[in-house]
N, C-alpha and C positions, 0 to 999 in steps of 0.2 A: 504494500500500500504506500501512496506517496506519503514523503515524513508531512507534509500538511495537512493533508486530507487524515493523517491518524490523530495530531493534535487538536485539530478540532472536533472528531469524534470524541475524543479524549473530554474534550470540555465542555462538550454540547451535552455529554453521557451523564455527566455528573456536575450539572450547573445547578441541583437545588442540594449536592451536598456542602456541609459546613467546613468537613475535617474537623484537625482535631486542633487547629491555629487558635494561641491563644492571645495572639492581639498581631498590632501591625507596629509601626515605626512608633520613636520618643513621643507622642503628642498625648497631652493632657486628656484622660478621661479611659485610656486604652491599658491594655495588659495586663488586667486587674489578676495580683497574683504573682505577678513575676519583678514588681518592683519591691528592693526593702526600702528606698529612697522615695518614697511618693511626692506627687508639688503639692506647695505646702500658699505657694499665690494664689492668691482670688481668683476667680474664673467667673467668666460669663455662658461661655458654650465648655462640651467635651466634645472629645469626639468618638466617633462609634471605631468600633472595631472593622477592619478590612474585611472582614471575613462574615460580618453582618449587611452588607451589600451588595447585591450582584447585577451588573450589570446587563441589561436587556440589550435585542439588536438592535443595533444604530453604528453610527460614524464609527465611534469611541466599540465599540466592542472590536470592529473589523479591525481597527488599526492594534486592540489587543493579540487579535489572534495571528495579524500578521507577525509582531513581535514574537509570541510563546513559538512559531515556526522556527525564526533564527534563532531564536533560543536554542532550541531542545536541537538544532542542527549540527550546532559546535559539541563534537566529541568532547568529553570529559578531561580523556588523557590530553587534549592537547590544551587545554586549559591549566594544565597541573606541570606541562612538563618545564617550564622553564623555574618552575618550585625544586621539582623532582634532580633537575641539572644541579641547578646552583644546593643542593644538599647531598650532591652524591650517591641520590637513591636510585639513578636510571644510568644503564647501559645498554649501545644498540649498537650495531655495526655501522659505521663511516655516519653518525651522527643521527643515527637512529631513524633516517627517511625513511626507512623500509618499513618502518612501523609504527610512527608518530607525524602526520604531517601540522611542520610550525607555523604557528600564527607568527603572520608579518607586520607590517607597519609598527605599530607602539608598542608592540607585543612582540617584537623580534629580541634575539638573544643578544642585539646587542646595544638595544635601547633602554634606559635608565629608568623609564616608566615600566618597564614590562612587570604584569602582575597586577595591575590597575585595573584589566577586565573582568578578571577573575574576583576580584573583589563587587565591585559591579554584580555582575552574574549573579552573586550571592545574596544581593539583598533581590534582586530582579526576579531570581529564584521562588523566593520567598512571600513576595509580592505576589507573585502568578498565583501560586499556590493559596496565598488568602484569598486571593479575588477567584479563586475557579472552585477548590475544593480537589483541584485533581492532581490522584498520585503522580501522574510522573514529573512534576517539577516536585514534590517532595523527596522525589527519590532520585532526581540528579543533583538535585542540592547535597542529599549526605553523600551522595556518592564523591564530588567535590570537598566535602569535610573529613569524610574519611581517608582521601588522598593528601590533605592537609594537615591531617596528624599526624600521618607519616613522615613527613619532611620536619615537619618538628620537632618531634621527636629524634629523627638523624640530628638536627642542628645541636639540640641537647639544651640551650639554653633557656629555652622559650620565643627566643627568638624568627620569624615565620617571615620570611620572601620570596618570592623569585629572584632577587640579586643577591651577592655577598654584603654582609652589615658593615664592609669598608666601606661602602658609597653613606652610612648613617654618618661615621668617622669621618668622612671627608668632610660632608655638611657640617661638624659641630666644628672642625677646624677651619671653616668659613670658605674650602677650597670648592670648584664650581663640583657643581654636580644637577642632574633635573628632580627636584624633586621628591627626594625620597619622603620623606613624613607624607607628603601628597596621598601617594602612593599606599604609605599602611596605612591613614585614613580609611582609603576604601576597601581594604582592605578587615579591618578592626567593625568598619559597620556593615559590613557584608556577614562578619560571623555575629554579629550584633542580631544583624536580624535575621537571620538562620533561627538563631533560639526566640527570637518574638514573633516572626511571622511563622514559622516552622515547626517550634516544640524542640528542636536539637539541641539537648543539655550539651552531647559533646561538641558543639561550637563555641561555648559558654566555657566549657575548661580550654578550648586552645588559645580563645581572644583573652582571658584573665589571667593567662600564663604569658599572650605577649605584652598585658598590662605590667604584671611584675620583671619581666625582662627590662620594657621603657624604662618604669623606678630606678630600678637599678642602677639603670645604665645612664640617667640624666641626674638624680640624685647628688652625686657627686660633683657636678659642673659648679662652676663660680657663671655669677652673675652676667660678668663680660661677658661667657664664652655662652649661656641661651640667649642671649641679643641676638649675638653674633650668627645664631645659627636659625633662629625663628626671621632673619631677614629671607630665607629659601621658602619660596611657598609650602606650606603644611595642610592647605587644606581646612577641611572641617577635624583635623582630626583631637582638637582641644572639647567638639560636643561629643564625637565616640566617648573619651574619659569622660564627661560629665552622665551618658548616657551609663557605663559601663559603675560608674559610680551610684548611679539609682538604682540600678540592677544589685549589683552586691552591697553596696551600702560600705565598702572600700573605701578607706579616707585619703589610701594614696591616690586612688586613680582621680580624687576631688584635687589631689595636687600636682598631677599629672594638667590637666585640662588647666587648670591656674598655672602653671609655667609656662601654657604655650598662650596666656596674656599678652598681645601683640600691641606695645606703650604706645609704636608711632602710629599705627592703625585706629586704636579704640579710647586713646587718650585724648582725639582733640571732637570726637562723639559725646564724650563724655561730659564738654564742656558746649555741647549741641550748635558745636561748629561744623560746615561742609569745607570739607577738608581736603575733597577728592582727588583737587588735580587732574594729573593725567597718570593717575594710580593703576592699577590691573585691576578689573571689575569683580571678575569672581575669585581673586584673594580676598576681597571686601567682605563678601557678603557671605561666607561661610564662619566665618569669624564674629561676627554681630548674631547669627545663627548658635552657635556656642554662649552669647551673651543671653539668648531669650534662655536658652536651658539653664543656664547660673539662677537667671531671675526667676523660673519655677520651681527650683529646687532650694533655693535660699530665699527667695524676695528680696533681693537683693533691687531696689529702687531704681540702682543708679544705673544697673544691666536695663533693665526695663525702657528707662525713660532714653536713653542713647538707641534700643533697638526699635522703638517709635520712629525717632527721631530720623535715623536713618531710611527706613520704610518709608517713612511721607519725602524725605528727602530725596531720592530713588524716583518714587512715583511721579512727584511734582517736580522734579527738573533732569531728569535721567533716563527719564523711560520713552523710548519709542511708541506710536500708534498700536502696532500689535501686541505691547505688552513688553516690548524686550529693551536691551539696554546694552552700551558698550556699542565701538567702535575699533577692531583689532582687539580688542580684548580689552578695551582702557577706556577710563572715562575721558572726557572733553570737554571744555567750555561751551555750554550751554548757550551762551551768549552767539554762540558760533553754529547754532543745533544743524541748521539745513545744509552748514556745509561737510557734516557727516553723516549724508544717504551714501554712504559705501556700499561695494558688493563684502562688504565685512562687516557689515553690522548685525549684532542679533547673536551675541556665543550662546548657543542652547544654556548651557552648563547655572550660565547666570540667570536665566528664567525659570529653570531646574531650582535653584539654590532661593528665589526670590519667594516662589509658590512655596517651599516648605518656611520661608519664614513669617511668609503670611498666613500660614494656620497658624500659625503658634501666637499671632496677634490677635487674631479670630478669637482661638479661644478666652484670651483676656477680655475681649472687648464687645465683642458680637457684632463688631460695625459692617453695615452693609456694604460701605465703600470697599473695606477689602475683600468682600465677596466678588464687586463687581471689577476688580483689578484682577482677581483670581479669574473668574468668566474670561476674560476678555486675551489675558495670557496664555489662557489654558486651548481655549479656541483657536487664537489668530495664531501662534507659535509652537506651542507642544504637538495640536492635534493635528498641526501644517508640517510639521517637520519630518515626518515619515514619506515613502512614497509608496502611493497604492499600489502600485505594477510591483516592488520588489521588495519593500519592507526596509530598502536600507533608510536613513537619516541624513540630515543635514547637521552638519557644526554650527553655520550661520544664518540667519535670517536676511539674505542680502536686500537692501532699500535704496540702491541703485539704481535707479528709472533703466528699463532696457536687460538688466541684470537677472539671475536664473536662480531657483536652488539646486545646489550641489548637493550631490548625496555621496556617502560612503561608499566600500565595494566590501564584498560577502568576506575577503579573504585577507588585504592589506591592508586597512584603515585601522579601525579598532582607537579611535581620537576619544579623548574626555568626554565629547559628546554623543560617541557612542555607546560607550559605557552609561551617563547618565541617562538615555534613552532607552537601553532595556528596561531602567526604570519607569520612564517617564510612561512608558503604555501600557504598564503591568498595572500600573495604580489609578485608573482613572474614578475607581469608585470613592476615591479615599475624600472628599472633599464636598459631596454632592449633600450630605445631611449632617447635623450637628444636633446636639438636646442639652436640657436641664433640667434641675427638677419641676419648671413651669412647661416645657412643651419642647418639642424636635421644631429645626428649622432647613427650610428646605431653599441651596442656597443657589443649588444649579440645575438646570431643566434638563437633564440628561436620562433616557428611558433607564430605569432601574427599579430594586426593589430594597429594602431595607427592612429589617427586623429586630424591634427596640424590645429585646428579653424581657427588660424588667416592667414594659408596661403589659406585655402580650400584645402589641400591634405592631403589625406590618402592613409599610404601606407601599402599592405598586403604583409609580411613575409613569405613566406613557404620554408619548409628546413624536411629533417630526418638526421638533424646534432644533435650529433656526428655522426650516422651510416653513414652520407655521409657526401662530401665534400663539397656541393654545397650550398648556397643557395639564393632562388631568391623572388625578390620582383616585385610587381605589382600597380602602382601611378595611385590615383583616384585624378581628379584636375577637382575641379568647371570650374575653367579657367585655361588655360593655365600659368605656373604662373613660375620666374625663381629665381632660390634659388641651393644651395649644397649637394649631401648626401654625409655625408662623413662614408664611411665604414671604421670598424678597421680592419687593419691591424696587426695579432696579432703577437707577441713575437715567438709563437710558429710554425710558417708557414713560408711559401718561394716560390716564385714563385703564387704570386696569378692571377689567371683570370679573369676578368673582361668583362663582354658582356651591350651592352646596344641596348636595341632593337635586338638582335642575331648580333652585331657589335661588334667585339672584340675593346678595348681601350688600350691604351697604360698606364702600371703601374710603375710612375717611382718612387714611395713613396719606402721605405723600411720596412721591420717588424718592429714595436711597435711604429706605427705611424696610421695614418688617410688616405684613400684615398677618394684624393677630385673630384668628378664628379657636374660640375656646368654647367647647360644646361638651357633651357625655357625645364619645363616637361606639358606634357601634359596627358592629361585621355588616360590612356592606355599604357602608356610607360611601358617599364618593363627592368629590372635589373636583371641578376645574376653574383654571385661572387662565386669562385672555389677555396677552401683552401687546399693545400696539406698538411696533416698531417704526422708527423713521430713518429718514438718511439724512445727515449732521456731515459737518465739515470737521476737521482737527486742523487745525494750522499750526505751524512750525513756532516756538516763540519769536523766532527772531525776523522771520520772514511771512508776514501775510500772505503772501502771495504765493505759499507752497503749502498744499493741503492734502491730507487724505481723506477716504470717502470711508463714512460709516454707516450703517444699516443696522441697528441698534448697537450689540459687542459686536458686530463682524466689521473688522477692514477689508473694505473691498478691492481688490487691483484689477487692474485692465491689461487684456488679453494682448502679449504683444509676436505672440510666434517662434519661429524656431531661426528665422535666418540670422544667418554667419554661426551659430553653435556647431561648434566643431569636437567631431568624437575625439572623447570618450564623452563629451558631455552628453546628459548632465549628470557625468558620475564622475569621481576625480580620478585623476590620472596615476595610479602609483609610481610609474616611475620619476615623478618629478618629486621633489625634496621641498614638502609640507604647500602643496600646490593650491590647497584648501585657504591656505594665507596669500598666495602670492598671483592668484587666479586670473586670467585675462576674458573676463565674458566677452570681448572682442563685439561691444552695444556698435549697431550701424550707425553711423555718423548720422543717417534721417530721419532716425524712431521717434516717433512723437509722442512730448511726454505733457502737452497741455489739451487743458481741458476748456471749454467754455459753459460759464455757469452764471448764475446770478446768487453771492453768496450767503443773499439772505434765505432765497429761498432753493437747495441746492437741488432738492427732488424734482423739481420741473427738470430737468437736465438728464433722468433718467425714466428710462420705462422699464418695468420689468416683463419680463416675457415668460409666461406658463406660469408654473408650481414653483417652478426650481428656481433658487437662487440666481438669477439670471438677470441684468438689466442689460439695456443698449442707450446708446446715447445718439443724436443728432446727429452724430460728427463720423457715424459709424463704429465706436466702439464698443466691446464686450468685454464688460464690467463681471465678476462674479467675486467669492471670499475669496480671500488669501488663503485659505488654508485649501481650496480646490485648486490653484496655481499649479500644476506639474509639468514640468517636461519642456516648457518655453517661458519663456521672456513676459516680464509683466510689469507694471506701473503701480507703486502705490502712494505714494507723492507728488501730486500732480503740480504742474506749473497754469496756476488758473488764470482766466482771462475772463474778462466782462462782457456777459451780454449786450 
């Protein structure tokens, strides 16, 4: 049977079971049971458990299932073997080809990252398996941890890589090196969530053996020499030890995660100054990420109010139309915005790292707004970044008028934001509903179903939103039981509808707020809500006269074709050296990237055509969302002109 068509049997077989997952990632409200460190900060929402949502068919499932294919594609062993080399546990003739074929690009044996997927994989792993309920990503998971303790156990220290721990040595002696801490990051919450999304106690003893390895081995440093060495990017890997520290309730690993305190990074947040520069974007925001876990596990005030502060900061001067942010990887003067539509804008990684910092805000706060920053990131960039024809990814979100997404290749690439991407489509349930003890909140219109244990109701979502405006839910209740749903109301609507049982209600909340329906529900009740969508303009700050087009959360681009795209595109080229950075989309000097509008009212300027997301304009254009863009050339910043 082809390996697709088996994994989707696989998960179509057993889409109403639970397993046996006893929660998903760090977020407030989950993994009851497995933490000795619980948060001890206020909360406004929790969140449900992964494995208490599953998602129905639509967009977000397809692009699940495309992912769980290249998943469960990648052999095991070749996953493990540049672990198995670098421990001395594998021997093969002339380098093992005959029996192990190696991952290339950042996974080659003689790249400084290599081991970074494999970490990946394991929370991706993990992920799958909450959201499906199906054994075989439970069972390539340990089959991967079981490979993993192998090698550690050769190393004898506790210490766990794919490279030698001279490349940690070079890093504490300030000498170059890429990234190791990076690296066990993903590695540290790859076995993180093995044991939270999984049940794998034995990932739990190999991550807390390479916790007392780190101790050990950073313990002894003077002050100078962790400067010295936290200037190399680390990653998230200061929330692993905070993570790692609620889990066991370990006071080192609480001083593990406090050493890698990054003073010139988080010291001038602190003083809720924007500090950015032209700093690296997703060094940033993994690090203020570690800050919101400080502030849930201490209260600590001052983690809190800097990881605000950053978040609006981010939003309100740093973020692109679809939700993304960065330019080559760094921030930029704002002042300057429109003159970075690069074909490099958009590192997944940092949209990746932004959405897990905005749950962790959610939960504090319950504000709508970051629901509707999460919608709109989650849409126009995570759920755009795949490609339907082959499942591979894009690194960047390019915003270059004329420009293309580039996607990975099955076998060379293996980029950061490949790795974050087996994440990114394993989890789409993980965000769509929140509760407390007043009611569940329903934050994303996405077809799915959830199941709130402790009230005994479960409610099923069905929607073909965006394509419509509607959508409606259906409450399954043991008993009769009375409690809130509080639907968002988003930023980008007006006039919403409201029926309950085919009973119109009165709405008197306003946009980027909550509406609250508090009743006894009963088995059988049902819900829909009626969103009117519009098309709005975004203008650039600094240029009026450079807009994108929006149709409620969706950015829409315009259709520009395939000429001059030259193979391999749109896939990257391995043999060029990080070609993904250095790209030539070779845009025809006569693509046309303006528009004619009249800005107050920008909707006369489009007609939409059928069902489907589809508009045309005047001028001959075809307009559709950005996340439907594949395979050519597109416009999302337009250059407007006056009717």
């Amino acid at each position: 049977m082809n390996k697709k068509v088996l994994v989707t049997a696989f998960l179509l077989g057993s889409w109403a079971v639970s397993g046996i997952v006893s929660a998903q990632s760090v977020y407030p409200g989950q993994h009851q049971g497995k933490l000795k460190k619980e948060t001890v900060a206020p909360l406004q929402t929790e969140s449900f458990d992964l494995k208490d949502v599953r998602l129905l068919p639509s967009r977000f499932r397809d692009n699940m299932l495309r992912d769980s294919a290249w998943m469960t594609s990648i052999d095991v062993n070749r996953l493990l073997h540049s672990f198995r080399t670098n421990a001395g546990v594998f021997a093969g003739r002339e380098g093992g080809y005959m029996t192990v074929k190696k991952l290339a690009g950042w996974e080659s044996l003689d790249c400084e990252l290599r081991g970074h997927t494999t970490g990946h994989m394991l929370s991706a792993l993990g992920l799958m398996y909450a959201s499906t309920g199906s054994e075989i990503f439970k069972l390539k998971g340990d089959s991967l941890v079981n490979g993993l303790e192998e090698v550690q156990n050769a190393l004898k220290n506790g210490y766990l890589s794919a490279w030698p721990e001279e490349l940690i040595n070079r890093n504490i002696q300030g000498k170059g090196v890429w990234a190791p801490w990076y690296t066990l990051h993903k590695l540290f919450s790859g076995l993180i969530d093995q044991y939270l999304y999984a049940d794998n106690k034995k990932a739990l003893t190999i991550v807390t053996r390479m916790g007392d390895w780190a101790y050990n081995k950073l313990n002894p440093l003077s002050e100078e020499t962790r400067k010295l060495m936290i200037r190399n990017e680390f990653g998230g890997i200061n929330e692993s030890f905070y993570n790692l520290y609620s889990i066991t309730g370990d006071e080192r690993y609480r001083w593990l995660a406090e050493y890698f305190y990054h003073n010139d990074v988080i010291d001038p947040l602190k003083e809720l100054r924007d500090d950015l520069g032209t700093k690296h974007t997703n060094t940033f925001i993994p690090k203020v990420i570690a800050e919101a876990r400080n502030y849930e596990l201490t209260r600590n005030e001052t983690s809190r109010k800097l990881s605000e502060f950053f978040w609006h900061t981010m939003i309100d001067h740093h973020t692109f139309a679809p939700g993304c942010s960065s330019d080559k990887e760094h921030y930029f003067d704002p002042k300057k915005f429109s003159q970075h539509l690069t074909g490099y804008t958009g590192e997944t990684c940092c949209t990746y790292n932004m959405l897990k910092l905005s749950r962790h805000l959610f939960c504090w706060t319950g504000d709508s707004s970051i629901a509707d920053y999460y919608e709109r990131a989650l849409y126009n960039h995570i759920l755009g970044q795949q490609d339907p024809e082959t499942g591979m990814v894009s690194y960047f979100l390019p915003l270059l008028s004329g420009s293309h997404k580039l996607y990975s290749t099955k076998e060379n690439s293996f980029w950061c934001c490949v790795g974050s991407g087996f994440e990114n489509h394993a989890k789409f349930g993980e965000a769509i509903y929140y509760h407390n003890n007043q009611g569940i909140y329903v934050n994303l219109f996405i077809p799915s179903q959830v199941t709130w244990k402790e009230k005994g109701l479960t409610i099923r979502q069905e929607t073909e939103f965006p394509k419509e405006e509607t959508t409606r839910f259906t409450l399954s209740a043991e008993n009769p039981v009375r409690t809130t749903v509080y639907l968002r109301y988003p930023s980008w609507s007006k006039d919403v509808k409201v029926l309950v049982n085919g009973k119109k209600i009165s709405v008197k909340q306003k946009p980027g707020s909550y509406i609250a329906i508090t009743r006894e529900w009963k088995d059988g009740d049902q819900i829909s809500a009626t969103y009117p969508m519009q098309i709005k303009l975004e203008t650039t700050p600094d240029n009026p006269n450079k807009a994108a087009l929006l149709y409620g959360p969706l950015v829409l681009a315009g259709e520009r074709g395939t000429e001059g795209m030259q193979a391999p595109a749109p896939f990257s080229n391995p043999a060029l050296y990080n070609d993904y950075y250095t790209y030539n989309f070779h845009v025809p000097a006569h693509l046309r990237t303006s528009l004619r509008l009249d800005k107050k009212r920008p909707e006369r300027a489009l007609q939409r055509v059928g069902s489907d997301l589809k508009f045309t304009t005047e001028q001959g254009d075809v307009i559709r969302p950005l996340y439907d863009l594949h395979h050519q050339r597109y416009v999302v910043y337009w250059d407007l002109q006056s009717e």
